[in-house]
C-alpha positions as a printed Julia matrix, in Angstrom:
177×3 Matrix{Float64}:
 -17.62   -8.98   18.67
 -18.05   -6.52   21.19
 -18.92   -3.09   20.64
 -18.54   -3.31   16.92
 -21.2    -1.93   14.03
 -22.26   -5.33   13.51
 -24.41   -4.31   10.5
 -21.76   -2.21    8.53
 -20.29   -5.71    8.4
 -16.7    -3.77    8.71
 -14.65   -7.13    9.22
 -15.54   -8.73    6.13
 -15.54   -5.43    3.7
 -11.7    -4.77    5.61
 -11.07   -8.75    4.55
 -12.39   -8.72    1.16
 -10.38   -5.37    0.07
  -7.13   -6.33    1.23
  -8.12  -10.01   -0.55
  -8.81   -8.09   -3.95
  -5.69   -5.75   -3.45
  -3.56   -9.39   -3.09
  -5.17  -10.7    -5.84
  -4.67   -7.54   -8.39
  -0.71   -6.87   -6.58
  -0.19  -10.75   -7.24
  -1.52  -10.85  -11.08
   0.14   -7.39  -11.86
   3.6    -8.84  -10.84
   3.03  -12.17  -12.86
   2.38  -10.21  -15.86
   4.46   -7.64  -15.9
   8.39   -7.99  -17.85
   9.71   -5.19  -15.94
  11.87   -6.52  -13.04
  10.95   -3.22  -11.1
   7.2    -3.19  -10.96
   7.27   -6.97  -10.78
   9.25   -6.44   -7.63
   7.33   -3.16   -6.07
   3.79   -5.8    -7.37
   5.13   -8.51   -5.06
   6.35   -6.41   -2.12
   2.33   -5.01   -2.07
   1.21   -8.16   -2.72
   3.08   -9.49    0.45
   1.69   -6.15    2.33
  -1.97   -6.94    1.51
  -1.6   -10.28    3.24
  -0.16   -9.07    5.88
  -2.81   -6.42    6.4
  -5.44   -9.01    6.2
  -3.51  -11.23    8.53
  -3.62   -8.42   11.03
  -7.43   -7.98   10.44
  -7.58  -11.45   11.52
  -5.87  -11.42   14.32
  -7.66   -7.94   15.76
 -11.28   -9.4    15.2
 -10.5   -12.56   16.64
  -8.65  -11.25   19.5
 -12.02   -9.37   19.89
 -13.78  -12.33   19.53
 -11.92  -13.97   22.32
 -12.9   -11.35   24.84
  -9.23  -10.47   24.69
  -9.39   -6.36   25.6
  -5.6    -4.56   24.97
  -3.72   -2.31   22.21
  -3.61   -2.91   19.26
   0.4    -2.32   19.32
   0.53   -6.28   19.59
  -1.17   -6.6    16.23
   0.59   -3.74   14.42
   3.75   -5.29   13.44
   6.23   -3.1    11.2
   4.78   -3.34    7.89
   7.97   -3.23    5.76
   7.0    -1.57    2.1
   9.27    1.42    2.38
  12.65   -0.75    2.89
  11.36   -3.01    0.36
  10.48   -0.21   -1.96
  14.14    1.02   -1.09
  15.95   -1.51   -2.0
  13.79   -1.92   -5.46
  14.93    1.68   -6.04
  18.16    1.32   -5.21
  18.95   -0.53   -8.0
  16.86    1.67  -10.36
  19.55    4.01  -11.72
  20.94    0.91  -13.61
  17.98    0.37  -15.53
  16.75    3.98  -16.09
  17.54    3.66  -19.66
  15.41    0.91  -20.7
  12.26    1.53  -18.75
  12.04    5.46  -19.1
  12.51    5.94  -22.5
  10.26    9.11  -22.7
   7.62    7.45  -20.2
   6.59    4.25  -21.72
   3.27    3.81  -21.24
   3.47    0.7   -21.08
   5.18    0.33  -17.87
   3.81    3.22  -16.19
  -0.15    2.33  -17.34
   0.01   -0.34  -14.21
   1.47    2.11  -11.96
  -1.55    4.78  -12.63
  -4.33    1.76  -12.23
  -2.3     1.06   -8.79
  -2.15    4.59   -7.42
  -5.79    4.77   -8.04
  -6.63    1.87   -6.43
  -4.97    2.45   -3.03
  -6.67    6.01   -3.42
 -10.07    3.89   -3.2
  -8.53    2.14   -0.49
  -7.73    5.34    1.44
 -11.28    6.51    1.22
 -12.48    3.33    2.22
 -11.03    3.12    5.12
 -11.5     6.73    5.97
 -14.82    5.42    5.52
 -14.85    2.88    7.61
 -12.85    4.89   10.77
 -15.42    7.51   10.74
 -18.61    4.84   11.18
 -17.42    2.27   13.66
 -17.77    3.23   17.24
 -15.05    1.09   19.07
 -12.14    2.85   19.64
  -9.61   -0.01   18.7
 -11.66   -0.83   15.56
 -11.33    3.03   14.5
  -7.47    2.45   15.0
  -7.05   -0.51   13.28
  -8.96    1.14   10.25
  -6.7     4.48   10.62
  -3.64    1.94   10.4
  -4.55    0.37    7.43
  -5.37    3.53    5.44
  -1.78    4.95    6.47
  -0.51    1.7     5.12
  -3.05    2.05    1.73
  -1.27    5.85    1.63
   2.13    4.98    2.25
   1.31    2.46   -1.42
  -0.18    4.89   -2.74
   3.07    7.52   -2.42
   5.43    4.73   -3.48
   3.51    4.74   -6.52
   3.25    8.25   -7.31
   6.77    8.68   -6.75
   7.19    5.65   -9.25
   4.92    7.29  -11.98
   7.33   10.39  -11.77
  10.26    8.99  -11.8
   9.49    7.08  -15.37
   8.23   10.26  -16.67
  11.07   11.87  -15.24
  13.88   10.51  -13.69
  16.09   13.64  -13.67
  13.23   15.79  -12.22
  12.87   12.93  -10.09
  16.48   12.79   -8.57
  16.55   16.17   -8.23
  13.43   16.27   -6.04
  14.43   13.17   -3.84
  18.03   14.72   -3.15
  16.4    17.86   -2.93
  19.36   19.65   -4.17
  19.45   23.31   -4.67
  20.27   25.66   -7.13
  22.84   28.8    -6.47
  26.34   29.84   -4.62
């Protein structure tokens, strides 16, 4: 594989976290009753795939001898239209998933955010050890994709605590005359 870190083994650690994130995203939406988090679970679930698809793709591009960007592999990873669209229909159902936080729907949300925060690191992790160039990219990709989750789902958790705090901090609207 070229100049890659052979020993820190990064393509199969990079394969088998975006597997496990697919596999918890997957089960999470299967289980859950609210039609919200089941469809924010599935949207990450398809994301994780994705990401794994593109780790794919870059090692065995490598593999190939095939030098070049990695804008190619990069495609437009859609979780914030997908994640607009879920919330877009949110103010309908405010009433029956926020009664006073229910722990019960938010409890998923919490594992979730910290999750892609062990993600983050991980590929922080990995970017700062590997000594190709396009490797270090790929990795820096992927943990702006685990952070862009990992927002979505903080911005999730406050909006079922809150929603009106919540509204008020997304339309950013402002006090006075």
């Amino acid at each position: 594989m070229g100049n890659f870190n052979k020993e820190l083994g990064s393509y199969t650690l990079a394969i088998k976290t975006e597997e496990e994130g697919y596999r918890f995203y997957k089960d999470a939406a299967e289980k859950s009753s609210d039609k919200i988090q089941k469809e924010t679970f599935k949207s990450f679930a398809d994301d994780e795939l994705k990401h794994k698809e593109m780790i794919d793709a870059f090692y065995s591009s490598f593999e190939k001898g095939e030098a070049g960007d990695n804008d190619n592999l990069f495609g437009v990873c859609n979780t914030l239209e997908a994640v607009k669209t879920i919330f877009a229909n949110a103010g309908e159902n405010v009433d029956s998933i926020c009664a006073g936080g229910n722990d019960d729907v938010i409890a998923p949300y919490r594992l979730a955010s910290s999750l892609e925060g062990e993600a983050i690191d991980f590929y922080k992790d990995l970017s700062s050890k590997v000594i190709n160039g396009r490797e270090k990219e790929l990795f820096e990709y992927l943990m702006r994709m685990e952070e862009a989750h990992k927002e979505i789902l903080d911005n999730m958790i406050e909006y079922l605590i809150n929603p009106g705090d919540w509204f008020f901090n997304q339309e950013r609207w402002s006090i006075g005359g």
